[in-house]
KELUMPA-347947 format. One record per residue: residue number from 1; residue in one letter; x, y, z of N, C-alpha, C, O in turn. Coordinates in Angstrom, 3 decimals, decimal comma. Example, Ala and Ser with C-alpha at 12.3 -4.5 7.8 and 13.67 -1.06 7.14 Angstrom:
! KELUMPA-347947
+-----+----+----------+----------+----------+----------+----------+----------+----------+----------+----------+----------+----------+----------+
|   i | aa |      nxx |      nyy |      nzz |     caxx |     cayy |     cazz |      cxx |      cyy |      czz |      oxx |      oyy |      ozz |
+-----+----+----------+----------+----------+----------+----------+----------+----------+----------+----------+----------+----------+----------+
|   1 |  a |   13,190 |   -5,690 |    7,800 |   12,300 |   -4,500 |    7,800 |   13,200 |   -3,300 |    7,800 |   14,236 |   -3,319 |    8,465 |
|   2 |  s |   12,850 |   -2,250 |    7,080 |   13,670 |   -1,060 |    7,140 |   12,900 |    0,030 |    7,870 |   13,409 |    1,138 |    8,039 |
+-----+----+----------+----------+----------+----------+----------+----------+----------+----------+----------+----------+----------+----------+
This chain:
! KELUMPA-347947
+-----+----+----------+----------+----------+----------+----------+----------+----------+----------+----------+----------+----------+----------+
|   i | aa |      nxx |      nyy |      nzz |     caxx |     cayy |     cazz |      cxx |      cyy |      czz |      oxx |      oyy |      ozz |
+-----+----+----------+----------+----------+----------+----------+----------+----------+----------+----------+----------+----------+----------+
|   1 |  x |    0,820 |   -1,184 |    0,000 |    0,000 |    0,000 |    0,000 |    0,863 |    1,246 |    0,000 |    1,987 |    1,099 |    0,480 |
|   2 |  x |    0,501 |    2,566 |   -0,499 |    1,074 |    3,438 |   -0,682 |    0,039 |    4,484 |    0,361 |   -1,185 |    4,562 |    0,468 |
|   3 |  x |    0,987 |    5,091 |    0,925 |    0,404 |    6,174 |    1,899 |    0,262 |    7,814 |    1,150 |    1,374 |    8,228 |    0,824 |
|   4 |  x |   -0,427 |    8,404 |    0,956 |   -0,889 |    9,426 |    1,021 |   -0,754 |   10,472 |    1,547 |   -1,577 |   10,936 |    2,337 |
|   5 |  x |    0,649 |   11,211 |    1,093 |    0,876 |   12,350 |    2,061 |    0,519 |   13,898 |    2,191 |    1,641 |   14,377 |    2,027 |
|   6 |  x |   -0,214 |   14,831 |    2,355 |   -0,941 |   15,715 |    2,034 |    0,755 |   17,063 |    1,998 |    1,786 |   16,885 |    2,647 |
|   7 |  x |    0,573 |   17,825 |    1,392 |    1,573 |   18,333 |    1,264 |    0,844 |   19,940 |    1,135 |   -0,208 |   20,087 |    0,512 |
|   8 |  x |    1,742 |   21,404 |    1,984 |    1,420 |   22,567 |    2,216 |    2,276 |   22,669 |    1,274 |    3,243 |   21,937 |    1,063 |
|   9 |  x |    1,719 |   24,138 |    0,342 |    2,620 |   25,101 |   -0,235 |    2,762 |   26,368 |    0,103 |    1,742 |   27,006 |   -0,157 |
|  10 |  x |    3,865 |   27,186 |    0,720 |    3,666 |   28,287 |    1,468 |    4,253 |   29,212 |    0,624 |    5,469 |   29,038 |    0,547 |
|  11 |  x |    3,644 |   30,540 |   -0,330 |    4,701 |   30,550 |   -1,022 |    5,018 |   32,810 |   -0,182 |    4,165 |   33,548 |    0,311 |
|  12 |  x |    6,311 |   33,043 |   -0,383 |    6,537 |   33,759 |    0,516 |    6,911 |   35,128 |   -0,697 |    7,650 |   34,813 |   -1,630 |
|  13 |  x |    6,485 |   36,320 |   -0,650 |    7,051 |   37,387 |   -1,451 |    8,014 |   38,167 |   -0,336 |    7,784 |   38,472 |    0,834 |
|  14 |  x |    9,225 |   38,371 |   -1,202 |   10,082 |   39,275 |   -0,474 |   10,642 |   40,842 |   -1,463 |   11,195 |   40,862 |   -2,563 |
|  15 |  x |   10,278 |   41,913 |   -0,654 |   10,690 |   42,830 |   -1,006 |   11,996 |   43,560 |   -1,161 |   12,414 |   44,252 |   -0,234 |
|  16 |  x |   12,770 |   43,418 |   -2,473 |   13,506 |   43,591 |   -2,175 |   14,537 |   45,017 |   -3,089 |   14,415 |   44,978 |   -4,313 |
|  17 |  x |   15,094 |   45,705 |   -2,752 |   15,981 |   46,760 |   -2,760 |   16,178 |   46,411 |   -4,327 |   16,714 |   45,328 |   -4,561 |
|  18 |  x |   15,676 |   47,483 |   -5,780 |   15,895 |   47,864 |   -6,529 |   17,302 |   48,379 |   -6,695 |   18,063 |   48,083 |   -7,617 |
|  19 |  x |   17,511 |   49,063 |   -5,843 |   19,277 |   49,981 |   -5,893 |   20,145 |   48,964 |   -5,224 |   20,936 |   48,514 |   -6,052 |
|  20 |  x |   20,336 |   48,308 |   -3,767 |   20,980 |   47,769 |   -3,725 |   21,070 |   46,430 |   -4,076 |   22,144 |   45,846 |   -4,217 |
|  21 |  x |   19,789 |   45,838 |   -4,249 |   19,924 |   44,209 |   -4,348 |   19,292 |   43,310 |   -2,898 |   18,677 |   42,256 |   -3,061 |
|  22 |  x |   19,539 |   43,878 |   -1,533 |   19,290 |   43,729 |   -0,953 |   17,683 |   43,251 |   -0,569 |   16,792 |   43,870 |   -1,151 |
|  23 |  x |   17,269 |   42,112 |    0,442 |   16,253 |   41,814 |    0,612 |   15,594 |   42,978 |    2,399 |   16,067 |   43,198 |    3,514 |
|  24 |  x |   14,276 |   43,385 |    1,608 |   13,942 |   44,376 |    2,721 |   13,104 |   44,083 |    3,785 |   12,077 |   43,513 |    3,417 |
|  25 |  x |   13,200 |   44,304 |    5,151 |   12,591 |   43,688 |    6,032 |   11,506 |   44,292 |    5,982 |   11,380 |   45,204 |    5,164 |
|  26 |  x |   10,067 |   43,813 |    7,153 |    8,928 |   44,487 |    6,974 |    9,071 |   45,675 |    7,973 |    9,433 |   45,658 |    9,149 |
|  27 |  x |    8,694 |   46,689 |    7,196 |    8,454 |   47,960 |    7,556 |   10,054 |   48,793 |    7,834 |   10,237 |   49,767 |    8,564 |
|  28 |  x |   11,078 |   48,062 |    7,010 |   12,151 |   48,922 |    7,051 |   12,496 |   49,634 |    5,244 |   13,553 |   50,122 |    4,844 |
|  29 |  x |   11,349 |   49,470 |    4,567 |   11,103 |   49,885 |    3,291 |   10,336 |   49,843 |    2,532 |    9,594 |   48,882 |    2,736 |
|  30 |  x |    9,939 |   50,691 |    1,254 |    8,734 |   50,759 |    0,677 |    8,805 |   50,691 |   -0,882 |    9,878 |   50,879 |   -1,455 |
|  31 |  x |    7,842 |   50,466 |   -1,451 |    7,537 |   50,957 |   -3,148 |    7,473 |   52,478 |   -3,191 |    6,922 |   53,173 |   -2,336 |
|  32 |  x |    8,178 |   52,975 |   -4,420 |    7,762 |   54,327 |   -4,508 |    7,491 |   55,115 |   -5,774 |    8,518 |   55,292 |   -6,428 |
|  33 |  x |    6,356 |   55,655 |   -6,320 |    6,214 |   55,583 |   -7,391 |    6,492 |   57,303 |   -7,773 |    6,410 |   58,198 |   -6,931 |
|  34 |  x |    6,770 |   57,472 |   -8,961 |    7,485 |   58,582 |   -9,460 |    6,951 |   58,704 |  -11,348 |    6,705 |   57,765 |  -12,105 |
|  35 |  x |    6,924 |   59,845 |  -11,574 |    6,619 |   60,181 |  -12,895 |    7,978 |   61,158 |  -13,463 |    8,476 |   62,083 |  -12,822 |
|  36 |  x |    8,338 |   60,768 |  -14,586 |    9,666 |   61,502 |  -15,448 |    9,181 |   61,387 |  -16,852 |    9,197 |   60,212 |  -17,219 |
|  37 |  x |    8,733 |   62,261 |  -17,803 |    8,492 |   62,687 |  -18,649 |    7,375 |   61,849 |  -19,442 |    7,408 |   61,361 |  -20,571 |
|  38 |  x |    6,599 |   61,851 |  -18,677 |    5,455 |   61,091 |  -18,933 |    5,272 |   60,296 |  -18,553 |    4,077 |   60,125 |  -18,311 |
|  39 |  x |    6,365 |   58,985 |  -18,118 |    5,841 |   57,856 |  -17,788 |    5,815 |   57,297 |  -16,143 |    6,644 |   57,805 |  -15,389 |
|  40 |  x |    5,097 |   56,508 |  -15,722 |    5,430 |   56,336 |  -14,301 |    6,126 |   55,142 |  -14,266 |    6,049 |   54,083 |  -14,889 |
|  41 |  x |    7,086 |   55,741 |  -13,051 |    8,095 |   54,407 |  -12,349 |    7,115 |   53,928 |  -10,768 |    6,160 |   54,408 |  -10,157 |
|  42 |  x |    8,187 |   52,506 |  -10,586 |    7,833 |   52,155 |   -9,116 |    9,326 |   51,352 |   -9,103 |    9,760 |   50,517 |   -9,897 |
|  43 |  x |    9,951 |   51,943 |   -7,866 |   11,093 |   51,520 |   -7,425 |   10,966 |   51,088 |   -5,531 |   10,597 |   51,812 |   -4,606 |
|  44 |  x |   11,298 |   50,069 |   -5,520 |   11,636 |   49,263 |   -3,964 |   12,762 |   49,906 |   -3,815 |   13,749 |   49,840 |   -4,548 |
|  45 |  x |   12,572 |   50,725 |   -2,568 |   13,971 |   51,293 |   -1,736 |   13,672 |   50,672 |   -0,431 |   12,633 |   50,091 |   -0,120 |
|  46 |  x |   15,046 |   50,936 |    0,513 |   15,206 |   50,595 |    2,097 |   14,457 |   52,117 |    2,403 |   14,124 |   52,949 |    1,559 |
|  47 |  x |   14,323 |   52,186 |    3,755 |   13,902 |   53,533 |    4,214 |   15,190 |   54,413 |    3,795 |   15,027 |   55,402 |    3,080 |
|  48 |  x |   16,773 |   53,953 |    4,357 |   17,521 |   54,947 |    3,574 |   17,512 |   55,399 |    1,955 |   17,673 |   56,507 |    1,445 |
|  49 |  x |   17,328 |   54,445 |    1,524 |   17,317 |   54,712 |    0,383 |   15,985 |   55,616 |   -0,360 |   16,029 |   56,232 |   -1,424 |
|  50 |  x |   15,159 |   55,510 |    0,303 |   14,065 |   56,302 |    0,177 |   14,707 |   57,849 |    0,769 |   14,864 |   58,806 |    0,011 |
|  51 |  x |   14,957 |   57,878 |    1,889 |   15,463 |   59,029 |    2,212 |   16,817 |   59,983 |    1,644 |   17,009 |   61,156 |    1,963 |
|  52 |  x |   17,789 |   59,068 |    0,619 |   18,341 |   59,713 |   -0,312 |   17,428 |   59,793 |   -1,665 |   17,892 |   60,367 |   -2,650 |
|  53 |  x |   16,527 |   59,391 |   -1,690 |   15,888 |   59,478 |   -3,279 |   15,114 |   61,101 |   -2,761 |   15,408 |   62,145 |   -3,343 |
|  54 |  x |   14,152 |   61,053 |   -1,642 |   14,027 |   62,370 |   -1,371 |   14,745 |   63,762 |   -1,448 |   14,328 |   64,836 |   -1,881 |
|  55 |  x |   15,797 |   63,461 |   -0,968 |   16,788 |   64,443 |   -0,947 |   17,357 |   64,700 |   -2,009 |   17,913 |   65,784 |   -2,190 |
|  56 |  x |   17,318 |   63,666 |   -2,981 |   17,988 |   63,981 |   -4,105 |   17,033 |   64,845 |   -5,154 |   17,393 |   65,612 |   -6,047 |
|  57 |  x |   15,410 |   64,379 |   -4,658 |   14,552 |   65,184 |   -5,575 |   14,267 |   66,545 |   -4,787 |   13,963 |   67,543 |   -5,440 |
|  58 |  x |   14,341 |   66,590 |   -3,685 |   13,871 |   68,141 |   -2,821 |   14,304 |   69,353 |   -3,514 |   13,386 |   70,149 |   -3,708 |
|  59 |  x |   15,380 |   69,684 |   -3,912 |   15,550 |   70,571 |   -4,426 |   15,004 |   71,171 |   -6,230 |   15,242 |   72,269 |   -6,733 |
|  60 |  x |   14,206 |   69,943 |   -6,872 |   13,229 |   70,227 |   -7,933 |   11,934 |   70,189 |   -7,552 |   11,196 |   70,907 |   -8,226 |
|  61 |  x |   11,386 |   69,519 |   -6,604 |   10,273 |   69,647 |   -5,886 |    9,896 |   71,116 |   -5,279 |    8,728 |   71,505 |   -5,282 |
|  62 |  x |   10,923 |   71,875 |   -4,779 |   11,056 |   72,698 |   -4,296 |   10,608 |   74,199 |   -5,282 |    9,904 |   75,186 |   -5,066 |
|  63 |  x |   11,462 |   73,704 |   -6,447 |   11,175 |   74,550 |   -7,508 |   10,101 |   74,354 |   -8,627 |    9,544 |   75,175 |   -9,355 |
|  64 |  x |   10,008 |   73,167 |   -8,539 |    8,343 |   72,413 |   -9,515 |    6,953 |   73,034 |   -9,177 |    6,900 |   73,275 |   -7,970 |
|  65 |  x |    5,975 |   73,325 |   -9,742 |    4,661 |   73,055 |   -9,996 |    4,028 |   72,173 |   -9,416 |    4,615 |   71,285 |  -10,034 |
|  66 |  x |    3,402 |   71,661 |   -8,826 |    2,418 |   70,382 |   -8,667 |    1,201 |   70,561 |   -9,569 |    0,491 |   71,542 |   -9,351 |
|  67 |  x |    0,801 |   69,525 |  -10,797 |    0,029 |   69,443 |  -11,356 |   -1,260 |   68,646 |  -10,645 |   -1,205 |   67,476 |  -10,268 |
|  68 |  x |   -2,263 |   69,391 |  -10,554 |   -3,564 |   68,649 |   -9,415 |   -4,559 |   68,497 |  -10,965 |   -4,470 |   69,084 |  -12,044 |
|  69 |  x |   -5,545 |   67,370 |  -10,429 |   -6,559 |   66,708 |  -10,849 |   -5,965 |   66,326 |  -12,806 |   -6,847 |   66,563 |  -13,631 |
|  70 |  x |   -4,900 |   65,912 |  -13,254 |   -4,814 |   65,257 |  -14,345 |   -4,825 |   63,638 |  -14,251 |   -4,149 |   62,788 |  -13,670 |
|  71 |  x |   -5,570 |   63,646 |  -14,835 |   -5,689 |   61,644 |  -15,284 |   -4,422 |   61,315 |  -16,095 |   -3,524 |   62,127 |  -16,317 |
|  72 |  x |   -4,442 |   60,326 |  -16,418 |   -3,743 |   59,459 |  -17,452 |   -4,356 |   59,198 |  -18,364 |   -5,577 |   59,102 |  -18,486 |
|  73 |  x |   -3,578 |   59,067 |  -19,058 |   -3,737 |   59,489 |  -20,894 |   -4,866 |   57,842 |  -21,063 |   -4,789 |   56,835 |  -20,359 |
|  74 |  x |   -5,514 |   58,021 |  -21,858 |   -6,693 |   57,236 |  -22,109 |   -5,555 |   56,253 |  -23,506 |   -4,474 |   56,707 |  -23,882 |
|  75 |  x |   -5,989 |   55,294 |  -23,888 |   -5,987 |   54,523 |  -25,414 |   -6,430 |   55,561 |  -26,008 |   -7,238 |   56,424 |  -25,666 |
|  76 |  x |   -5,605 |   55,337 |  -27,266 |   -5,972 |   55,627 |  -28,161 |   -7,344 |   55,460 |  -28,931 |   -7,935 |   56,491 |  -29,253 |
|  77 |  x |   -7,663 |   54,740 |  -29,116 |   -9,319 |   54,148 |  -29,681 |   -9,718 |   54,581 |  -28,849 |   -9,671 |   55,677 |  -29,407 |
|  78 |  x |  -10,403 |   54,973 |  -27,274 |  -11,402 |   55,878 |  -26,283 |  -11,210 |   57,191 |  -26,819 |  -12,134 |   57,799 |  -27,360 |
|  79 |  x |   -9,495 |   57,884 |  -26,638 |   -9,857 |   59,115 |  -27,701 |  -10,423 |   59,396 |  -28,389 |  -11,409 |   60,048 |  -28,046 |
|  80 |  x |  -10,242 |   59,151 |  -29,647 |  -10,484 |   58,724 |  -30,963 |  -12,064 |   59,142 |  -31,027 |  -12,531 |   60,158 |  -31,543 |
|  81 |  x |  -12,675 |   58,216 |  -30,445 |  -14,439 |   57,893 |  -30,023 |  -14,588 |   59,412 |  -29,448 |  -15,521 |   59,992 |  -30,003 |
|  82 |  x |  -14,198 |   59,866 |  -28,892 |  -14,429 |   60,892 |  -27,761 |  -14,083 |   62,166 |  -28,823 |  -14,555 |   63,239 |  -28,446 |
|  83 |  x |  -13,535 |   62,193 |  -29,748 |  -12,787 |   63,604 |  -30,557 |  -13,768 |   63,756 |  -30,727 |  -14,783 |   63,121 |  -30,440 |
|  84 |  x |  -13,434 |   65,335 |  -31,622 |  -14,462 |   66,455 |  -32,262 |  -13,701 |   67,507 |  -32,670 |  -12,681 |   67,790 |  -32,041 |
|  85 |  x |  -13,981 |   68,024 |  -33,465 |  -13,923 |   69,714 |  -33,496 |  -14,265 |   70,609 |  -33,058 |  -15,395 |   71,078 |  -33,190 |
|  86 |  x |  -13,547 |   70,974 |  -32,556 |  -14,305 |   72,538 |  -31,392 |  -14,729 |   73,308 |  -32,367 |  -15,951 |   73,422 |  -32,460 |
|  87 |  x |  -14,113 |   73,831 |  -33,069 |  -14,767 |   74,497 |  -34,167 |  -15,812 |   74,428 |  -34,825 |  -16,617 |   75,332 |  -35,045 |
|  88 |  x |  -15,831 |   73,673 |  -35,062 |  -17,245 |   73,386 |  -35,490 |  -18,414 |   72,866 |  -35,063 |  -19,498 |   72,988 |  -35,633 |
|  89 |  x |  -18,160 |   72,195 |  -33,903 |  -18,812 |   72,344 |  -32,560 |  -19,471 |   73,243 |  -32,348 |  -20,695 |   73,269 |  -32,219 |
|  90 |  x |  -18,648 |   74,168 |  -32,283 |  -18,815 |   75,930 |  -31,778 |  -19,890 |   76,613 |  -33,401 |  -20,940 |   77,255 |  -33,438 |
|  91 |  x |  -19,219 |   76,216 |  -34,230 |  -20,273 |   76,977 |  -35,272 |  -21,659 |   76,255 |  -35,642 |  -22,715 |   76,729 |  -36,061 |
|  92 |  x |  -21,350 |   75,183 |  -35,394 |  -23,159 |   74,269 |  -35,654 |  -23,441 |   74,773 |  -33,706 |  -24,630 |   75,025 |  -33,510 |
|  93 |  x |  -22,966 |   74,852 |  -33,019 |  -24,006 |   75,456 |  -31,673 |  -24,350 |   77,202 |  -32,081 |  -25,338 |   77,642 |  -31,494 |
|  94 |  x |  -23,882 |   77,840 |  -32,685 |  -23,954 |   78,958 |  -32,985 |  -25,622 |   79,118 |  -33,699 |  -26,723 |   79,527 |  -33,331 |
|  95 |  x |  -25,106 |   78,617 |  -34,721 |  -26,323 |   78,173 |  -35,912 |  -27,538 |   77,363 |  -35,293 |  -28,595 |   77,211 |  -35,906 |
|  96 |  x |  -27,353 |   76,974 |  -34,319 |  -29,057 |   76,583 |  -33,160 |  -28,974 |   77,967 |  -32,003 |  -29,983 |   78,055 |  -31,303 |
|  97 |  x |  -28,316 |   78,611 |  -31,846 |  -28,330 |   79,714 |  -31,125 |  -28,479 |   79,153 |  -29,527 |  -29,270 |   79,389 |  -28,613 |
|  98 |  x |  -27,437 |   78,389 |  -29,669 |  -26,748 |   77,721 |  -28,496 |  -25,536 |   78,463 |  -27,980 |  -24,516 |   78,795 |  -28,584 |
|  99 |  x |  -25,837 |   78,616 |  -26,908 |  -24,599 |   80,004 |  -26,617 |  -23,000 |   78,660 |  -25,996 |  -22,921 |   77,644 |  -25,305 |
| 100 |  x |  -22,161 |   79,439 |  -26,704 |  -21,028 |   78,323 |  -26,469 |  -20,027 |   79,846 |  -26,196 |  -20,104 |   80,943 |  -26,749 |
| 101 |  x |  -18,910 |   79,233 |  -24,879 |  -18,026 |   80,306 |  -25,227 |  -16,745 |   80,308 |  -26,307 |  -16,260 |   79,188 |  -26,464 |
| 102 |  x |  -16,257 |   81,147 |  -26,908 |  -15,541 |   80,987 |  -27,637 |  -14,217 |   80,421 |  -27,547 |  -13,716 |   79,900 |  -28,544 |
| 103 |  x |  -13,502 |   80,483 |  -26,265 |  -12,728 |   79,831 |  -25,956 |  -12,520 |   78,832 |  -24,510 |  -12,862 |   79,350 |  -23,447 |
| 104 |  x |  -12,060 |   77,658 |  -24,489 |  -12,030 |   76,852 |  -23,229 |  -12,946 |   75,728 |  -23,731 |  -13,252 |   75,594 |  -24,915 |
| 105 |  x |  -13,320 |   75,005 |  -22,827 |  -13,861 |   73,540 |  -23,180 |  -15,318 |   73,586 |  -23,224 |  -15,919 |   74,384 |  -22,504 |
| 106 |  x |  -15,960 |   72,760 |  -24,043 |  -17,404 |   73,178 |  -24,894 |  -17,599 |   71,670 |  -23,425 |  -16,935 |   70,730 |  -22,988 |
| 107 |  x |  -19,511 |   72,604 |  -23,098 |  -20,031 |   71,577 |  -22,386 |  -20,323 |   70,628 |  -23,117 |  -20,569 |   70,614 |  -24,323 |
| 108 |  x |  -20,281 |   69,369 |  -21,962 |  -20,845 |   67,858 |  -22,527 |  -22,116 |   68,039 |  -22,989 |  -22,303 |   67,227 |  -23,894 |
| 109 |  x |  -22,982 |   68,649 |  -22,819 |  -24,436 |   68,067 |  -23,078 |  -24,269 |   69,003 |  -24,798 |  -24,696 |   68,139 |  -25,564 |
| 110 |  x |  -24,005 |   69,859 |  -25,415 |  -23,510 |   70,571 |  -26,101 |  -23,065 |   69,567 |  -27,416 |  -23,623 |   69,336 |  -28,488 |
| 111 |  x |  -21,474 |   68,968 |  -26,656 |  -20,770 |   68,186 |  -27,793 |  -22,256 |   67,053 |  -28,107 |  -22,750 |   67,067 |  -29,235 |
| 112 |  x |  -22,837 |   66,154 |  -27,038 |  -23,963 |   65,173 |  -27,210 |  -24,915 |   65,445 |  -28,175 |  -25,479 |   64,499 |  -28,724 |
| 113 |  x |  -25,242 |   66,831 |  -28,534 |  -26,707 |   67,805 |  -28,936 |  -26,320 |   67,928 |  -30,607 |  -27,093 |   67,924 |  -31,565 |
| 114 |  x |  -24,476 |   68,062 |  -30,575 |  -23,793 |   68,138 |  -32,175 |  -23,845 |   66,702 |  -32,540 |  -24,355 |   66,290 |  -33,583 |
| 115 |  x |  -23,236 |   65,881 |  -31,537 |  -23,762 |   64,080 |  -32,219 |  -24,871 |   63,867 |  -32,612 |  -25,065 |   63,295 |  -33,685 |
| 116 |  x |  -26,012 |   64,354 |  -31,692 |  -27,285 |   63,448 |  -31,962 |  -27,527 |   64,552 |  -33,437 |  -28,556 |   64,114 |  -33,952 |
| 117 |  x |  -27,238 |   65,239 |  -33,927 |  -27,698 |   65,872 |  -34,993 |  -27,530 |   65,269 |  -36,139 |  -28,221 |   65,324 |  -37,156 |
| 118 |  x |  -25,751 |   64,193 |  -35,724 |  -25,252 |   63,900 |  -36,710 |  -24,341 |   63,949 |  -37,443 |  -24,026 |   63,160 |  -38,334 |
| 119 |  x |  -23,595 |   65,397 |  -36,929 |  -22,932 |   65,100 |  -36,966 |  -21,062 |   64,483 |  -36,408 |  -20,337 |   63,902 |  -37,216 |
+-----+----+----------+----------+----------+----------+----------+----------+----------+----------+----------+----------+----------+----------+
């Protein structure tokens, strides 16, 4: 007879140090995510190493902008679906004597009112 041995699989993630290589203990380091010319990073540092990545950015942080409420860039094909011409947007709302302002972003119900027309 053959016995039947039930067998655990434990399987374990370890975080570990992007810059040095090093494996990071819990709560002596983190993920940290960062944007550079469009695209976003995520880098595993130790807490030091987090604390030189700070320091190394403080002084452009310091002098930067903070850009508030931008999304991320959609696919292409959702664009696409979503385009229009403001311009002409703006001149077929004109021509129903739909008041649009001339410059800045045309309301939604507006762009909807130029679809359902047709065009």
């Amino acid at each position: 007879m053959t016995k039947v041995v039930d067998v655990a699989t434990k399987m374990i993630t370890e975080l570990v140090s992007d810059i040095s290589g090093r494996p990071i203990e819990r709560g002596k380091g983190r993920s940290v995510d960062f944007s550079y010319e469009g695209v976003l990073y995520r880098v595993d540092l130790t807490n030091e190493e987090v604390a030189e990545f700070e320091n190394a950015l403080r002084p452009y942080l310091e002098a930067g902008r903070k850009i508030e409420g931008q999304r991320r860039r959609t696919h292409a094909s959702s664009t696409k679906k979503q385009a229009f011409d403001p311009a002409a947007v703006r001149a077929w709302a004109a021509g129903q004597g739909i008041e649009v302002s001339p410059r800045g972003r045309i309301r939604a119900e507006v762009v909807e009112q130029y679809r359902a027309a047709g065009n």
